[in-house]
C-alpha positions as CSV (number, residue, x, y, z in Angstrom):
1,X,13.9,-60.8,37.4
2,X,11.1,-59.7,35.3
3,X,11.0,-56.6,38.0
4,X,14.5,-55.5,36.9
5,X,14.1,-56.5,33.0
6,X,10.6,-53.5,33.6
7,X,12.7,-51.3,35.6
8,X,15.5,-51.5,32.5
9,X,13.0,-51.0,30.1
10,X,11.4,-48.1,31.8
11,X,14.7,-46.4,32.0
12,X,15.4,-47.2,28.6
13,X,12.0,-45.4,27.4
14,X,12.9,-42.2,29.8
15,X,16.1,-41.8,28.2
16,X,14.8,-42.4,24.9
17,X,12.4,-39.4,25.6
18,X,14.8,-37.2,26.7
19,X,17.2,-37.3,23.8
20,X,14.3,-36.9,21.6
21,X,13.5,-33.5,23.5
22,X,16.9,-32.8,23.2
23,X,17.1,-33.4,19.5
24,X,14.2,-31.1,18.8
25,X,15.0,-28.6,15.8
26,X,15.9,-25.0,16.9
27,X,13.7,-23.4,13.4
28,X,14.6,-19.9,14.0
29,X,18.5,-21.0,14.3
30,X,18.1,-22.4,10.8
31,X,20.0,-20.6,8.1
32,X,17.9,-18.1,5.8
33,X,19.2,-20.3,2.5
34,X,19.3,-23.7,1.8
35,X,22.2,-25.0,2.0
36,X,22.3,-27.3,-1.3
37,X,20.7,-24.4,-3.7
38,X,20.9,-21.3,-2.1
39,X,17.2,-20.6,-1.9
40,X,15.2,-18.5,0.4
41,X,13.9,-20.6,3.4
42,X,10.3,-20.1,5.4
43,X,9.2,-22.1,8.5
44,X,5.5,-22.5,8.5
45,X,3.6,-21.6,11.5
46,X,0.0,-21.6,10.2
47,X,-0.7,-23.9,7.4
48,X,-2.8,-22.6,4.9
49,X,-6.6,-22.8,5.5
50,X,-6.2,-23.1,9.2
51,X,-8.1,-20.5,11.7
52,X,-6.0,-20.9,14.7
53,X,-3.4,-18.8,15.6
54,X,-0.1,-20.2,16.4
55,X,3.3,-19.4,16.5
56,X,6.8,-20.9,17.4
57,X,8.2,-20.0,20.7
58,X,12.5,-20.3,20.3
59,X,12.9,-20.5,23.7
60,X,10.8,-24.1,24.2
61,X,11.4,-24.8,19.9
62,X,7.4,-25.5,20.1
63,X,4.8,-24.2,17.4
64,X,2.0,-23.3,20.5
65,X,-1.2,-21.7,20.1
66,X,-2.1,-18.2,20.9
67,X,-4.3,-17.8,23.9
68,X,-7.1,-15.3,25.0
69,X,-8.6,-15.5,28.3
70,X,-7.3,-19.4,28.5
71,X,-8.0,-20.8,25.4
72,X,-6.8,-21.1,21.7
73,X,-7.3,-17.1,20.3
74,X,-9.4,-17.9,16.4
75,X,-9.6,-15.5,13.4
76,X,-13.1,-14.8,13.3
77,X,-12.7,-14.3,9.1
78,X,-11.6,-16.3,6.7
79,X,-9.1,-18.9,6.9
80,X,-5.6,-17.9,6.5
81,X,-5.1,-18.0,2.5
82,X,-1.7,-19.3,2.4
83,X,1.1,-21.0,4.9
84,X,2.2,-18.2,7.5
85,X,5.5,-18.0,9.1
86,X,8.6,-16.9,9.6
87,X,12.2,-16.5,7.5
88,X,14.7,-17.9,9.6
89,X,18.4,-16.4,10.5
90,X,16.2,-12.9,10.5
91,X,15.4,-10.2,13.2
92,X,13.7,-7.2,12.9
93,X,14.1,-4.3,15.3
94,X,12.9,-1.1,15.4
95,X,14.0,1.9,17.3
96,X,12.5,2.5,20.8
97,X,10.8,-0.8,20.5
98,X,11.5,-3.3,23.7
99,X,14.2,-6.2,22.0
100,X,11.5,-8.9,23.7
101,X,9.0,-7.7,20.8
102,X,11.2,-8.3,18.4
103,X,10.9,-11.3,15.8
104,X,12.4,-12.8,12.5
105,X,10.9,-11.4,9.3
106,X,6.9,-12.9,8.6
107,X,6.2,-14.3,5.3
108,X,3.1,-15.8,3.4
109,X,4.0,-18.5,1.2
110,X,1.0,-19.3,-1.7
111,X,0.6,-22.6,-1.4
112,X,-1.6,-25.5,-0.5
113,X,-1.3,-26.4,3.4
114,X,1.5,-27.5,4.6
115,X,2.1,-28.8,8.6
116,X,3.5,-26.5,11.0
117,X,7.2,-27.1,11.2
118,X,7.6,-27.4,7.3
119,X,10.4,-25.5,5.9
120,X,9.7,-24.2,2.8
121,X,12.3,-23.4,-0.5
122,X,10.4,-20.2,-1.2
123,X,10.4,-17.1,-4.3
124,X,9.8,-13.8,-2.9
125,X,7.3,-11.4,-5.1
126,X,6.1,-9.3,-3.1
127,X,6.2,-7.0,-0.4
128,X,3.0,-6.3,2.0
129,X,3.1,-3.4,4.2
130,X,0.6,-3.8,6.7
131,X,0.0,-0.7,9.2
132,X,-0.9,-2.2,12.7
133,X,-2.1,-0.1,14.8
134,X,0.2,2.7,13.6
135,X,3.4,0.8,13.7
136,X,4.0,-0.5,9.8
137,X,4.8,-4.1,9.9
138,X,6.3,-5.6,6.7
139,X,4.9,-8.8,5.3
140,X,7.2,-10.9,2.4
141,X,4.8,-12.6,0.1
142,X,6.2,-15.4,-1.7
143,X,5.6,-18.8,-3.4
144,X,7.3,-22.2,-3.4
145,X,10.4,-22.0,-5.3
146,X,9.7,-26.0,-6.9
147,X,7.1,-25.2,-9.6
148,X,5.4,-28.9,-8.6
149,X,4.3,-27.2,-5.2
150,X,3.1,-23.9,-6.9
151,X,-0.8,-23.1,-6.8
152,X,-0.1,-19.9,-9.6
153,X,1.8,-21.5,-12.3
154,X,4.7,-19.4,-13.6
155,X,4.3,-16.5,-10.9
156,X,7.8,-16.0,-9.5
157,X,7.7,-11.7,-9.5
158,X,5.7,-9.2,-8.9
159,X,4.6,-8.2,-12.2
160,X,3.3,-11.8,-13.3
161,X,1.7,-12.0,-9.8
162,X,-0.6,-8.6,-11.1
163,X,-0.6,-9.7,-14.8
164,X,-2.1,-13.4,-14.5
165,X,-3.4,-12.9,-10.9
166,X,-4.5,-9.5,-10.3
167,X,-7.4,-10.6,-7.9
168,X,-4.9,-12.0,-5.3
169,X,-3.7,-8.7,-4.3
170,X,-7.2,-7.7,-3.3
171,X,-7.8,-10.9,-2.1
172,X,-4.7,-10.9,0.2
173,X,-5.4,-7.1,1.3
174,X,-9.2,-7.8,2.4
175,X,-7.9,-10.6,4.5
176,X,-5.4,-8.8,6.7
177,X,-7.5,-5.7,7.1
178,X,-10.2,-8.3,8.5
179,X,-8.1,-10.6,10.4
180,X,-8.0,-9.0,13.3
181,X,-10.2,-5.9,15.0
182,X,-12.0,-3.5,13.1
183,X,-10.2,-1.0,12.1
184,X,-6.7,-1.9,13.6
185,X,-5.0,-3.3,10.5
186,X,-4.6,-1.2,7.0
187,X,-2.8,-1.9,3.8
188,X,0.1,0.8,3.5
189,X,1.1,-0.5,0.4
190,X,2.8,-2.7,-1.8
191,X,6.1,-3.7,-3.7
192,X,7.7,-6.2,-5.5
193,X,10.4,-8.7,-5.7
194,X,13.1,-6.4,-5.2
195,X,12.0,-4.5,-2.6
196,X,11.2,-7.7,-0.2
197,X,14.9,-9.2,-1.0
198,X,16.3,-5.5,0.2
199,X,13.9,-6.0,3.4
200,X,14.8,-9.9,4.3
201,X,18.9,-8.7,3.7
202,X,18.5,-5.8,5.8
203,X,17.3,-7.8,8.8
204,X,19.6,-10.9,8.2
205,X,21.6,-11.7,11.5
């Protein structure tokens, strides 16, 4: 009796586990705006001051690590200086480019750390445009739409961001040219609010 009442428990705890897996949260099939107020939305890969690398795989719905030569790749800088991720319902393509290599728009939300997984109501203000390698790779800088979650109090454009802020450009560019190899990253520019909305809507799916 006990034997069948372990056996029913076990396959109680299997099928437990498997609806779980099945109920995991597909991020990048999440829609770009929030549903109640209409707000930009930004999945958080890398949670701000973190030094791995790691990004969510839509095929498994996992946040995994980056490897190099077996194990977890690190940015040998600086900590990343705000949440990195991803704007769901996005997908940028580029001509001559292999579709596998394409990806949802990335973002950088100013913020304190939040967990991987954490979608974020964000404010676009900027635009980065990063040249990797000789291929220009467009970076939307924003910050938390609820002011409660906002490290730079009243920045919600680009021109406050440069006004009451003006070292976090510099800041931000230093980081991004050092994050990876020397020499492979530069900072092509940068524009505001406006031009990152125009990016994100261009690439909406």
């Amino acid at each position: 009796m006990k034997f069948m009442r372990l056996r029913w428990y076990l396959l109680l705890a299997e099928i437990g586990a498997a609806s779980l897996a099945g109920c995991q949260t597909d991020y990048a099939d999440l829609p770009t705006f929030s549903a109640e107020r209409k707000l930009l939305q930004v999945v958080v890969e890398m949670p701000a001051g973190t030094s791995r690398e790691q990004r969510y795989n839509a095929q498994t719905h996992e946040f995994q690590p980056l490897e190099q030569a077996g194990t977890d790749q690190l940015i040998e800088f600086l900590p990343v200086p705000g949440n990195l991720g991803f704007i769901p319902g996005t997908n940028v393509s580029a001509p001559g480019r292999p579709q596998e290599t394409d990806g949802p728009v990335p973002a950088l939300v100013l913020a304190e750390g939040q967990p991987a997984g954490t979608v974020l109501e964000v404010v676009p203000v900027a635009l980065l445009l990063l040249d990797v390698n000789g291929a220009l790779q467009p970076l939307v800088v924003a910050v938390p739409a609820r002011p409660a979650q906002r490290i730079l109090p009243d920045v919600t454009d680009w021109a406050t961001l440069n006004r009451r802020y003006p070292g976090v450009r510099q800041s931000l560019s230093l980081w991004f040219q050092h994050r990876g190899r020397p020499g492979e990253t530069r900072i092509a520019g940068w524009k505001d609010e406006k031009a990152a909305e125009q990016y994100i809507r261009r690439w909406l799916q």
